[in-house]
N, C-alpha and C positions, 0 to 999 in steps of 0.2 A: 504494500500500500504506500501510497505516495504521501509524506505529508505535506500538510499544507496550512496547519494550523501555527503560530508564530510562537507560542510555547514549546513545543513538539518539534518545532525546527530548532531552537536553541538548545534542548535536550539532546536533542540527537548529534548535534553539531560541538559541544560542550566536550565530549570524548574522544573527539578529534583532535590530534596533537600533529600527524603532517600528513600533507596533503599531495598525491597524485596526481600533476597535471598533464594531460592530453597540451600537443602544441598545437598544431595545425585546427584550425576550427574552435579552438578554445583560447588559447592565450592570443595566438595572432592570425591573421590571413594573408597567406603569403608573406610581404614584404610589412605586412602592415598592422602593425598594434593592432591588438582590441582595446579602444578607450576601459579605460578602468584597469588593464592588467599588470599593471604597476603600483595600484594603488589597495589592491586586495592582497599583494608580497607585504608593502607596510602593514596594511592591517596584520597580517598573521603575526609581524616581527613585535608588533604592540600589543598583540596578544597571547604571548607564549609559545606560537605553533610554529612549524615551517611547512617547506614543501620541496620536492623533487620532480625533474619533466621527466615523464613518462611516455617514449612516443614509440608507438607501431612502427613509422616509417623509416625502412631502411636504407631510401636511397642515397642518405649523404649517413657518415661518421659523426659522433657524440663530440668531437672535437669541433665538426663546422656547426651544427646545431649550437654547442654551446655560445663560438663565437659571435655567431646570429643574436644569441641570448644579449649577450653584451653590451654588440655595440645597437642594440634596443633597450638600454638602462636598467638589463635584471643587473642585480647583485652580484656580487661575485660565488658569493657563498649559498645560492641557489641557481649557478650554472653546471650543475652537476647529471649530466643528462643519462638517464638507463632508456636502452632503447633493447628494440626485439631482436636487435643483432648480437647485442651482450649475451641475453638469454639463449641465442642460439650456438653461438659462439659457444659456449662452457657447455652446453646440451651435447655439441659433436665430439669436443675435447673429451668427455667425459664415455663417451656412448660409443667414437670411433679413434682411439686412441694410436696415434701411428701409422691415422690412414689419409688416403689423399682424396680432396674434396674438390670437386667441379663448382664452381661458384660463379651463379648467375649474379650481377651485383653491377652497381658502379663502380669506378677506381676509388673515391672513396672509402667503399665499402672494402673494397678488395686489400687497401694498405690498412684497414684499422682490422680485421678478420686474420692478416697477415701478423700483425703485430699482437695481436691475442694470443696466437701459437696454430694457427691452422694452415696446414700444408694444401696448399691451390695447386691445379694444375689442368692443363688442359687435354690431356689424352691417361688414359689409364686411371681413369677417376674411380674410387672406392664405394664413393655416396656422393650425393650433391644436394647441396642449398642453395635454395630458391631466394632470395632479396626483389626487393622494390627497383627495377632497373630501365632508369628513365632513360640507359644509351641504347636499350635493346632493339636489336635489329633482325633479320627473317631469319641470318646463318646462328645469331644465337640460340634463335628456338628451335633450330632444327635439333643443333646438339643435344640440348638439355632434354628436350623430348626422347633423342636415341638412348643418351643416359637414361632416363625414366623407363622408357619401354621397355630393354634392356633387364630391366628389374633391381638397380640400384637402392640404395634405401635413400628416401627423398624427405630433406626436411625444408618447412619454409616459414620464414620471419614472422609471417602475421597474414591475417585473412581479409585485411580491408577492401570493399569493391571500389571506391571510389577516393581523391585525395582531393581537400576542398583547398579552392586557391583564390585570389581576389577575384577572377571574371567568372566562376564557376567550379568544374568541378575536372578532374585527368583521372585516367584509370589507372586505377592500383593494385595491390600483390591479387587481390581476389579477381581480378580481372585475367591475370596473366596464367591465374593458377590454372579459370576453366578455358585457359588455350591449350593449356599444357594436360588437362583431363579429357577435354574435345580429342584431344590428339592420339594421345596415350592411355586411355582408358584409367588412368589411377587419379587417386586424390594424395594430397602430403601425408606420406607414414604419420610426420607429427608438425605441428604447429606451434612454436615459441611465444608468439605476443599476445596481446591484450584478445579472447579473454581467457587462454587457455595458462593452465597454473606457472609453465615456466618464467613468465614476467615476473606473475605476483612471487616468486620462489627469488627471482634475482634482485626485486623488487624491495623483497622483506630484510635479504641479507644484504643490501644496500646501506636501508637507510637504518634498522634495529629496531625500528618500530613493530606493534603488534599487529594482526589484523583489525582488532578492535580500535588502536588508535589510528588507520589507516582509512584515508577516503580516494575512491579514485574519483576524477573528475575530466567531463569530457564530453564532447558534441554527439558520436554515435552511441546508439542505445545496443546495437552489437555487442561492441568492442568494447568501449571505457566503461560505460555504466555493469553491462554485463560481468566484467572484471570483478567490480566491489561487488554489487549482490550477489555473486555464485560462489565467492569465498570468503564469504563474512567479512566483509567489508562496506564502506558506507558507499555507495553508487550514487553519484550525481552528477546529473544530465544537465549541461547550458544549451542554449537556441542558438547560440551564437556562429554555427557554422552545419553539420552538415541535415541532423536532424531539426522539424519541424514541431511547434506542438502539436498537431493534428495529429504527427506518426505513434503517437503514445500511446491512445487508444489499440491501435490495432497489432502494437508490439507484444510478445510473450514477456518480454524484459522488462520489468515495471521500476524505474528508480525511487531511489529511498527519498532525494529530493530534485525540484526544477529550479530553475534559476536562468533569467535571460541572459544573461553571460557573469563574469565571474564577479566584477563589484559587486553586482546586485546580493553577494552574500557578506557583504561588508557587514550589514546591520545585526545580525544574526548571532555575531563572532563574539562580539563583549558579551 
């Protein structure tokens, strides 16, 4: 059940000590602030709390994300970005110890996945991981496909269909996944990000926070919201990028709270 009563949103919001945020659709659009998301970091710092970005998309590195953060006036000490590539990243490391992975990705992606300790390589791949890859082109999907069919173990960063941006909206890992299931008849052995547990796993041991004191925050009722309600956590859903209020009725994913974007939980917090 959604609340919507203002004692009942302070209660619930009172146990919250840091906060999950979604980037894309939640904190900024594209290139562009969301008015207020600067001003709901001070609230928290006035309040006790903090927060960490949490993002699905893997097409750039935790390092460009951050600096994005930056030189948009976050903090320093809340540019510390867990994205679904960390999660995937330690999911291979741990799962395929020693083996070589085909990796569909940006260069981005490819030097920070490299730097984590995972062996890339383009012929004789072991298993492949699927990324968010805005260079991809027709000879990339042939590969990954022949990997996939082939019977590879296939893992991939995150299941988003759509990435929202100022004019609209580009297709994303969920888009690319049903080219790659069109193709090849399979779906991803396993999925890393937002809303399946590997996040919230890299998530937790990130920041040391509980679930209980943990809220994820974020525009799809999928992904972000889905995150906090399916593992005891607080879910809550802003309008401010890719979901609608309308969409909420006819969702399975009910969040715990709404919020037109993220100031609007300014009042809430004292």
């Amino acid at each position: 059940m959604t609340l919507t009563n203002e004692a009942d949103i302070r209660s619930r919001l009172s146990s919250v000590r840091c906060f999950l945020l979604d980037m894309d659709g939640t904190f900024y659009l594209g290139d562009r602030l969301i008015p207020g998301s600067l001003d709901f970091l001070a609230a928290l710092e006035r309040t006790g709390r903090t927060a960490r970005f949490l993002t699905n998309n893997s097409s750039k590195s935790a390092t460009v994300y951050a600096k994005k953060l930056a030189a948009m006036g976050v903090p320093e000490r809340y540019c510390d970005v867990i994205s679904s590539a960390h999660a995937a990243a330690h999911y291979c490391l741990s799962h395929f110890p020693g083996k070589k992975c085909y990796l569909l990705g940006n260069p981005a992606l490819t030097e920070e996945m490299q730097a984590m300790g995972l062996e890339l390589t383009e012929e004789g791949a072991d298993y492949v991981l699927v990324g968010f890859d805005t260079t991809l082109d027709y000879a990339k999907m042939c590969r990954v496909c022949d990997y996939i069919r082939g019977g590879l173990p296939y893992i991939a960063t995150h299941p988003d269909f759509n990435c929202p941006t100022e004019t609209g909206f580009i297709p994303d890992m969920g888009a690319i996944m049903a080219f790659i299931e069109a193709s090849t008849g399979r779906k991803a052995d396993v999925i890393l990000g937002k809303p399946y547990p590997g996040i919230v796993e890299e998530a937790l041991a990130r920041t040391g926070y509980t679930l209980r004191e943990t809220a994820v925050v974020g525009d799809r009722l999928y992904t972000d919201v889905a995150t906090g309600v399916r593992h005891g956590m607080t879910g809550i859903l802003v309008l401010s990028g890719e979901t609608k209020k309308d969409d909420i009725a006819s969702s399975d994913v009910v969040p715990d709270l709404v919020f037109g974007r993220l100031s609007d939980m300014i009042p809430y917090l004292s």
